[in-house]
C-alpha positions as CSV (number, residue, x, y, z in Angstrom):
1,X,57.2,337.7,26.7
2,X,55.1,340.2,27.7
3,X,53.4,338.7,30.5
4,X,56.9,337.4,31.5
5,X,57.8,341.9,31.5
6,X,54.7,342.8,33.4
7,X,55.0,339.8,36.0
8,X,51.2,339.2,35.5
9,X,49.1,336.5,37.3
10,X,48.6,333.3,35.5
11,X,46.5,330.3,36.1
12,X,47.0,326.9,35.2
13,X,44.6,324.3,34.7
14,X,45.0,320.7,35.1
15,X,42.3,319.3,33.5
16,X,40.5,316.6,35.6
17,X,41.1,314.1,32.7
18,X,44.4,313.8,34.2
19,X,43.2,312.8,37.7
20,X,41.8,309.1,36.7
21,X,42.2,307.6,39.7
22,X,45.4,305.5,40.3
23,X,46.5,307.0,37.0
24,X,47.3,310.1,38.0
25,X,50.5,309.3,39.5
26,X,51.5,307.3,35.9
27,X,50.6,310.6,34.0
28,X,53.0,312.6,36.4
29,X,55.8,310.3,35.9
30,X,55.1,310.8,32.1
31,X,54.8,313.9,31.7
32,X,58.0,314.4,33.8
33,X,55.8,316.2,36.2
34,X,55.8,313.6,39.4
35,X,58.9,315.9,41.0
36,X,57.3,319.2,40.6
37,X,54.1,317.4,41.8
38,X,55.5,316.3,44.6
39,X,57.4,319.8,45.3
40,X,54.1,321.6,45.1
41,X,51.8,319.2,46.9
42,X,54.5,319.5,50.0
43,X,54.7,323.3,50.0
44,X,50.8,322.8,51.0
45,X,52.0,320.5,53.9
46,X,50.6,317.5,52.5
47,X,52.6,314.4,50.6
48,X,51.6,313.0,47.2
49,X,52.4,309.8,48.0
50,X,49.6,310.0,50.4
51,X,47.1,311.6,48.5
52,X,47.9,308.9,45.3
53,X,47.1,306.3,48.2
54,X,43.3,307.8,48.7
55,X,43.0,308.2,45.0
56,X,40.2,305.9,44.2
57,X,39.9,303.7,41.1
58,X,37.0,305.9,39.0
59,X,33.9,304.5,37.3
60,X,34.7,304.7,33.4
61,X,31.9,305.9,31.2
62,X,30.9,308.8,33.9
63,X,31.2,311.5,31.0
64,X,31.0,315.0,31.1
65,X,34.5,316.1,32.9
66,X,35.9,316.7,29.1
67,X,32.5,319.0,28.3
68,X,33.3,320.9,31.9
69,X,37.4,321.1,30.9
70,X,35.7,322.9,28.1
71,X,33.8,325.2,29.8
72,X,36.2,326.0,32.5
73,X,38.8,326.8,29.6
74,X,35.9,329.1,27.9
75,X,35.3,330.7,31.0
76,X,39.2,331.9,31.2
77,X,39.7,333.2,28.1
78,X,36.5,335.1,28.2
79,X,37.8,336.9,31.5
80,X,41.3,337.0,29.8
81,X,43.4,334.9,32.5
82,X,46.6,334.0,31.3
């Protein structure tokens, strides 16, 4: 509540182990985020739809984006972002 009472800043972080590839737009839909998704992504001027198209398929077994989710969290909360 009290950010909510002094209308702070916050940032959100969608961690890249969301964004596998075609998957992304499955883990909207799931989440029951696909609308919002959608909403946002057009506010930019872009379509999501067109961007799930580009989405390439990634290489499994790359590593390392759950050690930099880490990090980036870390990183937050040390600077006390919301």
């Amino acid at each position: 509540n009290t950010y909510i009472q002094k209308d702070v800043k916050t940032v959100y972080y969608l961690s890249a182990e969301f964004l596998m590839g075609r998957q992304l737009s499955n883990n909207l839909l799931n989440l029951g985020l696909y609308e919002r998704a959608r909403q946002a992504v057009e506010e930019s001027g872009l379509y999501l739809d067109e961007l799930l198209a580009l989405e390439a398929e990634p290489g499994l077994g790359n590593g390392g984006l759950g050690r930099l989710a880490a990090c980036f969290l870390d990183s937050l909360a040390t600077l006390e972002i919301p």
